[in-house]
C-alpha positions as CSV (number, residue, x, y, z in Angstrom):
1,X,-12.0,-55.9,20.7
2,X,-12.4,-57.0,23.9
3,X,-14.7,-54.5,26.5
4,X,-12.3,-52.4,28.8
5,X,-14.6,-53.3,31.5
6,X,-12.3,-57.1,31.1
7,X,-9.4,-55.5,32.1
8,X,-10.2,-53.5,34.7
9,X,-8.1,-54.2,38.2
10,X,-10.1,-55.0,41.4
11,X,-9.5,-53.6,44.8
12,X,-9.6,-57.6,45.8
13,X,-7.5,-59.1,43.0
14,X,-4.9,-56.5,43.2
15,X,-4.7,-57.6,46.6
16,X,-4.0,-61.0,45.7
17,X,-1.7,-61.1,42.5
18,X,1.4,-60.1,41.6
19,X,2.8,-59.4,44.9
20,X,6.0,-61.5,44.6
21,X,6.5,-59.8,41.4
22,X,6.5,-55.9,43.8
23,X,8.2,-57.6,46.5
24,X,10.9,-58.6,44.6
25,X,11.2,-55.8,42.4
26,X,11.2,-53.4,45.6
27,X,14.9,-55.7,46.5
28,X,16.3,-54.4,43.5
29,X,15.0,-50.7,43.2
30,X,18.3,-49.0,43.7
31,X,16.7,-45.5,44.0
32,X,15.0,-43.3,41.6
33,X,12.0,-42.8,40.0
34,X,9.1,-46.1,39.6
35,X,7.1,-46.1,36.5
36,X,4.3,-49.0,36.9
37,X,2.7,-49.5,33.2
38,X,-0.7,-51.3,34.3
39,X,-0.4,-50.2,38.2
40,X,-3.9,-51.3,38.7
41,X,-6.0,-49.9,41.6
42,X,-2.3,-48.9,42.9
43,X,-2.6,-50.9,46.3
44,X,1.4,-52.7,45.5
45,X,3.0,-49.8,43.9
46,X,1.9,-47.8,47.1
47,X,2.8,-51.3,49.2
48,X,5.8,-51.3,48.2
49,X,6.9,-48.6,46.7
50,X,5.4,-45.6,49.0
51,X,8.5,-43.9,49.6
52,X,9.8,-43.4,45.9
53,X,8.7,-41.4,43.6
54,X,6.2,-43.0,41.0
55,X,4.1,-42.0,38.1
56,X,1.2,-44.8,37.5
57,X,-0.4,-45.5,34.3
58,X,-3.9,-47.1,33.8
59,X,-7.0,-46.1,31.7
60,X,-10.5,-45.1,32.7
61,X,-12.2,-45.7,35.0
62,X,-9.5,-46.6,37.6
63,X,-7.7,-44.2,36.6
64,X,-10.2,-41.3,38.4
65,X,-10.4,-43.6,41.1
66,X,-6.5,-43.4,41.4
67,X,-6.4,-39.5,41.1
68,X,-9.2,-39.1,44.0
69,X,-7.9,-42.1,46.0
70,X,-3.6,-40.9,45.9
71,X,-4.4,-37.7,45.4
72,X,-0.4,-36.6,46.2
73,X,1.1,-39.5,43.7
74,X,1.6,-38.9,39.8
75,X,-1.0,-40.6,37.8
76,X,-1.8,-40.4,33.8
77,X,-3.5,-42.5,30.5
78,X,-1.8,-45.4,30.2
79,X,-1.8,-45.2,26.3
80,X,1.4,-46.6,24.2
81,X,1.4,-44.0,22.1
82,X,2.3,-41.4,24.6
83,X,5.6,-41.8,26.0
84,X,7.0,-40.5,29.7
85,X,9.5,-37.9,28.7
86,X,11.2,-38.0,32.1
87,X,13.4,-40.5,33.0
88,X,12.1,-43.5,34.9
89,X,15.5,-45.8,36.2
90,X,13.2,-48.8,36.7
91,X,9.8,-49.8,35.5
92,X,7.6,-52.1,36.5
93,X,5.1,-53.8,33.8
94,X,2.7,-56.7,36.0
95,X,0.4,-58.9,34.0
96,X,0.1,-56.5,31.3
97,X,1.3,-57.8,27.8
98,X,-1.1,-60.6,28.1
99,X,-3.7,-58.0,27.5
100,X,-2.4,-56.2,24.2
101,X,-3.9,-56.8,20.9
102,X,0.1,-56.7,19.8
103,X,2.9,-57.3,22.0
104,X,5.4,-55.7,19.9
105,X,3.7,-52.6,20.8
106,X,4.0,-52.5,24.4
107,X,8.0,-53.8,24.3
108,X,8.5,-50.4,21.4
109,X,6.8,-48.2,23.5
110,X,9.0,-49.4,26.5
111,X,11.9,-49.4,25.0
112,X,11.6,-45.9,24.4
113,X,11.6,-44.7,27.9
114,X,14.7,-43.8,29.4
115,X,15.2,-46.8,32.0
116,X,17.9,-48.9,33.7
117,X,15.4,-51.9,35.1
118,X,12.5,-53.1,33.8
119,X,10.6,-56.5,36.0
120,X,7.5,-57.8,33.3
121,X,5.4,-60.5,34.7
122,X,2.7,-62.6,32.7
123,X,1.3,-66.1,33.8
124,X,3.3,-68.9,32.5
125,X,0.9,-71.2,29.9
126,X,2.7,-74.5,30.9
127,X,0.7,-74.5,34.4
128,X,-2.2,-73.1,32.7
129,X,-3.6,-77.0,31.4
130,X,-3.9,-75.1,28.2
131,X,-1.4,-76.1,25.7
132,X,-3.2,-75.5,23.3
133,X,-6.2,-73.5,21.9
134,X,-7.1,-69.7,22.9
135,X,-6.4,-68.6,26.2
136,X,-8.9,-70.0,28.6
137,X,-9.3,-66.3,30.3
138,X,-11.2,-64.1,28.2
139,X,-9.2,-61.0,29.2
140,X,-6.4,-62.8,27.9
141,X,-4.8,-62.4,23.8
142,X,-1.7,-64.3,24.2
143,X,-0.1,-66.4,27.1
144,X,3.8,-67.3,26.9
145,X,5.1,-70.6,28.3
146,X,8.8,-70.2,30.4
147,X,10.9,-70.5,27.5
148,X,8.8,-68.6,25.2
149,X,8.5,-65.6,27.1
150,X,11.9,-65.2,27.6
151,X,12.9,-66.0,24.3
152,X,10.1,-63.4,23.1
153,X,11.8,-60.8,25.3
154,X,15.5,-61.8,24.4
155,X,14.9,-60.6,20.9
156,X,14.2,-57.2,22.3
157,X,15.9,-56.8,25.4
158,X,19.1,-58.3,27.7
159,X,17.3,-60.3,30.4
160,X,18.9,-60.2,33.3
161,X,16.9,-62.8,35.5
162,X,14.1,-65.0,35.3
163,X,11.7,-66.2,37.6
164,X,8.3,-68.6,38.0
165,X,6.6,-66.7,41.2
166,X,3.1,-68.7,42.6
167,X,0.1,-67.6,42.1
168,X,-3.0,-69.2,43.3
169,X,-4.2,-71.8,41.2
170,X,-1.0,-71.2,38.5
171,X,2.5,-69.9,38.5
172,X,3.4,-67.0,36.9
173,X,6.8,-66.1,35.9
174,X,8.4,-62.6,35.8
175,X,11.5,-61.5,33.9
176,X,14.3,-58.5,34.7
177,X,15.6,-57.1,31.5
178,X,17.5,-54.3,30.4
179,X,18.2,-52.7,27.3
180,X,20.8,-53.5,25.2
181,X,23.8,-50.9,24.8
182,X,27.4,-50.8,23.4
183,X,28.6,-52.3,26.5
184,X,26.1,-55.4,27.1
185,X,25.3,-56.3,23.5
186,X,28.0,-58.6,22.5
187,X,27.6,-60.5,26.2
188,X,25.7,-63.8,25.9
189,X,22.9,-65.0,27.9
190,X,24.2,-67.9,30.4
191,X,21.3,-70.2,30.6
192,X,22.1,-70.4,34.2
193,X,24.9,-69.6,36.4
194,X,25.6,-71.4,39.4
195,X,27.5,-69.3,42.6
196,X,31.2,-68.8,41.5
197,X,30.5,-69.5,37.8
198,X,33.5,-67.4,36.4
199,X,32.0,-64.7,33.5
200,X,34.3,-63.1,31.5
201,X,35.6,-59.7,32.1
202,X,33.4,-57.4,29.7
203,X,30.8,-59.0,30.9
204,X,31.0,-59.5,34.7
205,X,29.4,-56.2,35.6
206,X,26.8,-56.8,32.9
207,X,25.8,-60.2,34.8
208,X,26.8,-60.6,37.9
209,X,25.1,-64.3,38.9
210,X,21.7,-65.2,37.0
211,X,20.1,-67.8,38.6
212,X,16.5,-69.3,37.8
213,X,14.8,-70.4,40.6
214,X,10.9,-70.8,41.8
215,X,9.3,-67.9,44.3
């Protein structure tokens, strides 16, 4: 196993990652309570995000730093086997599940928090130049290519939309998804949908337009 000290978020690439990933998901925060699994040194969820109400969760030692630094915001152990029992209507999850031993793990321990929304982001392999072999970062267990990663989440959740984002040096790609219910599971995933593509009518408010497109 891996040293936690190789995933540990610093003040200077927190600053630089991920923040069309918070940007965007702060455009379709519709109110209510922000649960950010991985929220780093907290710099976006504070960014963007000040004015809602958030619980963070990291491990040690940033996690102190957190508590000392935002005293006034929610912070706790960001451990999969302890799930919020409050409900969170979105959730945030940035360059995370590239980090877990077993991805399955992370997706079961979100799908058992109460949520609406969830955004996931993780770098997308095919603009890695790493094909094939281990994952040139050492922090990094398992990268996902475009299609992989939303196929990988498709068996799990109802994506919603699905993005690349740049990042610099790479793209990464970040997917909304939702869980499935009684209402959404029988709707099929468009592969895209152009503006004024017709859906049918069990479906429409499941959908709306999903469009892929490049950030």
């Amino acid at each position: 196993m891996l040293p936690l000290d190789q995933y540990i978020d610093s003040d200077k690439s927190s600053r630089r990652y991920q923040k069309a990933v918070y940007k965007y998901a702060s455009k379709i925060h519709e109110g209510g309570r922000v649960l950010d699994i991985g929220c780093g040194t907290g710099y976006k969820i504070m960014k963007f995000f000040g004015k809602s109400e958030t619980l963070g969760l990291e491990i040690e030692p940033t996690l102190s730093l957190l508590r000392e630094k935002y005293p006034h915001r929610c912070w706790e152990e960001g451990d999969l086997e302890k799930i919020p029992i409050d409900r969170f209507p979105f959730v945030i999850c940035a360059d995370v599940i590239e980090h877990i031993i077993d991805p399955d793990d992370l997706l079961n321990f979100i799908g058992k928090i109460d949520f609406n929304t969830c955004v996931m982001s993780t770098p997308d392999r095919d603009t890695l130049n790493n094909e094939l072999g281990p994952p040139r970062n050492s922090s990094h267990l398992r990268e996902w290519s475009f299609a992989e990663f939303e196929s990988y989440i498709g068996e799990h959740f109802l994506v919603m939309e699905h993005f690349q984002c740049r990042e610099p040096g790479y793209k990464s790609q970040f997917i909304v998804f939702r869980k499935y219910n009684s209402v959404n599971m029988n709707c099929a995933a468009p592969a895209k949908l152009e503006t004024g593509t017709a859906l049918s009518e069990d479906c429409a408010a499941t959908w709306g337009k999903r469009l892929t497109g490049l950030f």
